[in-house]
C-alpha positions as CSV (number, residue, x, y, z in Angstrom):
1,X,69.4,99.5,111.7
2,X,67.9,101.5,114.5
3,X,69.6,104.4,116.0
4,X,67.7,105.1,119.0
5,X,70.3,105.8,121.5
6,X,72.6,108.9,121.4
7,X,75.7,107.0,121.1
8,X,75.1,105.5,117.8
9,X,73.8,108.8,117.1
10,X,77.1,110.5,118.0
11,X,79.3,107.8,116.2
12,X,77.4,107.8,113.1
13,X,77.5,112.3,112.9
14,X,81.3,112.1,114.0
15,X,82.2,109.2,111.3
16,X,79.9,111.7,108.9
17,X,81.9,114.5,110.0
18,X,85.0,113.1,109.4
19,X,84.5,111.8,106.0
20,X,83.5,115.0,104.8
21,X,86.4,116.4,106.1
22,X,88.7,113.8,104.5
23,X,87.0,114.3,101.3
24,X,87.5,118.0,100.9
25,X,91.1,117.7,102.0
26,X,91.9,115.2,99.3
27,X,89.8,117.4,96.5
28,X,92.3,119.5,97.5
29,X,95.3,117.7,97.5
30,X,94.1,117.0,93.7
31,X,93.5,120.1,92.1
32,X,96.6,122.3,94.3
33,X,98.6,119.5,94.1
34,X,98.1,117.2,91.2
35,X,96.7,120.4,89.2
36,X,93.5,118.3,88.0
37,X,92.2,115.0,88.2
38,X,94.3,112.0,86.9
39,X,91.8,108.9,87.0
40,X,93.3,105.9,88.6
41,X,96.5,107.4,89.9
42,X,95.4,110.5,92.3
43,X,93.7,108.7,95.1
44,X,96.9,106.3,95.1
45,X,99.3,109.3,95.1
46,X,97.6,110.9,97.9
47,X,98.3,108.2,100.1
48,X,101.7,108.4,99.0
49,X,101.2,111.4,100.1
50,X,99.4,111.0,103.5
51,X,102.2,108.5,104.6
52,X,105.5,110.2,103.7
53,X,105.2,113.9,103.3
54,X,104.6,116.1,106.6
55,X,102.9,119.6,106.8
56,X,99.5,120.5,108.3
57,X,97.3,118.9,104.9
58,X,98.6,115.3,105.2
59,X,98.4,115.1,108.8
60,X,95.3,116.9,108.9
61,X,94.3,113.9,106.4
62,X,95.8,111.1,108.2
63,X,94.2,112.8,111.5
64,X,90.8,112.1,109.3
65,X,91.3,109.0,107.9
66,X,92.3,107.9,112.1
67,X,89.2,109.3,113.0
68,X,87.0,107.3,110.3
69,X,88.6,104.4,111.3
70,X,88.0,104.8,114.8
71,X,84.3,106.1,115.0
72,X,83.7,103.2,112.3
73,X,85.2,100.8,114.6
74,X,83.2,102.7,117.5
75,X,79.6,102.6,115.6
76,X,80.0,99.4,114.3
77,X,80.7,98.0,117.6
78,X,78.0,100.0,118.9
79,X,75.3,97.8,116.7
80,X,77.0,94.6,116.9
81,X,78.9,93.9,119.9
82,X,80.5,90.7,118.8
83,X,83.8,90.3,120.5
84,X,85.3,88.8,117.2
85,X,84.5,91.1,114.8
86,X,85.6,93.7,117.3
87,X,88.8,92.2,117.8
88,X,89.8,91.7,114.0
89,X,89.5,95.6,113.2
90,X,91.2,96.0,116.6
91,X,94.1,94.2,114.7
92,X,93.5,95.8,111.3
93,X,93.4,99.4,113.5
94,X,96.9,98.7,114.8
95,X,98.2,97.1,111.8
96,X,97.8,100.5,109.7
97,X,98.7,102.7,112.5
98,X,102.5,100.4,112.7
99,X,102.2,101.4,109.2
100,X,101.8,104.6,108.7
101,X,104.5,105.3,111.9
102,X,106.9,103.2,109.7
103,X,106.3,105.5,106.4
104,X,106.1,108.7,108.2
105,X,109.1,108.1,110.5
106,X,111.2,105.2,109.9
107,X,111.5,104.6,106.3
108,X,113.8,107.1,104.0
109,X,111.2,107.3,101.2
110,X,110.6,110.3,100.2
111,X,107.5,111.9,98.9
112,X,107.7,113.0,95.1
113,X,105.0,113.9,93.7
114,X,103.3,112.5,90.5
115,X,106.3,109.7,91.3
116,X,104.8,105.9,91.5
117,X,103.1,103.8,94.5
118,X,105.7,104.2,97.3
119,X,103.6,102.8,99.6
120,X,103.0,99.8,98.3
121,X,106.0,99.4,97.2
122,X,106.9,100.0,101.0
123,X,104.9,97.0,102.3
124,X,105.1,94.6,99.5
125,X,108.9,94.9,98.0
126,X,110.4,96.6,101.2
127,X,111.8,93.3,102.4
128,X,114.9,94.1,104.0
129,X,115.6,92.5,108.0
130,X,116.7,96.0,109.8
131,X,116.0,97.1,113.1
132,X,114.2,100.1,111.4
133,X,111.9,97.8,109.8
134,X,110.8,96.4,113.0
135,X,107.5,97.9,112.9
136,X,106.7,97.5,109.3
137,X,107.4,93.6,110.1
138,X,104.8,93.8,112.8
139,X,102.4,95.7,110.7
140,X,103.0,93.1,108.3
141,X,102.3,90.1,110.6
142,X,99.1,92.1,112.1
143,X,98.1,91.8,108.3
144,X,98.4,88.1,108.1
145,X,96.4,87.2,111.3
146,X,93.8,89.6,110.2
147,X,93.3,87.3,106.5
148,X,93.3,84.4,108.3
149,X,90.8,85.6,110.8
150,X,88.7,87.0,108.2
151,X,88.6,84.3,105.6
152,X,89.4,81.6,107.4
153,X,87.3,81.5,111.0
């Protein structure tokens, strides 16, 4: 990988930036939170906790993990500009962000913490045909194309 132009430069510090900035906020979500590590459960609860609670940490977090995803997508485009590949995160992009509106906005989970997997619970057992649900249906079918684009070209 060669990084000789400042684009890729700036991508690759920004990405940098902002995973260092999602990792402090969830070693703090675990020990103010969760009051310790809990192998196996905390990073699962903290997404639980990214998607349906609101205050300045989880959308501070979410605000991270957006920004990962998008200088990813940005610096990974930047070094292979294959219109394909490009394409299928485009989908996987939009597919979490129909998500996360649905969890954070349109469902009535709420967040409880130290509680089980809401989330997936959300996208896998959620299965009801509301107008509410509109948008975790489309972030569902986004899901879909994006396995069959990826496993089967």
């Amino acid at each position: 990988m060669i990084l000789n132009d400042s684009y890729s430069i700036v991508f690759l510090s920004l990405l940098a930036l902002s995973m260092i900035a999602f990792t402090v906020l969830f070693a703090i979500y675990i020990y103010t939170e969760l009051g310790g590590v809990k192998f196996g459960r905390d990073s699962f609860l903290f997404f639980d906790y990214i998607l349906f609670c609101s205050g300045w940490k989880p959308n501070v977090s979410a605000l991270s993990i957006l920004c990962i995803f998008i200088f990813g997508l940005a610096f990974g485009y930047k070094q292979n500009t294959h219109s394909e590949d490009f394409l299928i995160d485009v989908i996987w992009l939009v597919g979490i962000v129909l998500f996360f509106i649905h969890c954070r906005f349109l469902s009535n989970v709420e967040y409880e913490n130290k509680k089980g997997i809401a989330f997936a619970k959300e996208l896998f057992i959620n299965l009801r045909l509301q107008p509410q649900f509109v948008v975790l249906w489309m972030a569902r079918v986004l899901f879909i194309i994006l396995i069959f684009c990826r496993f089967y070209p």
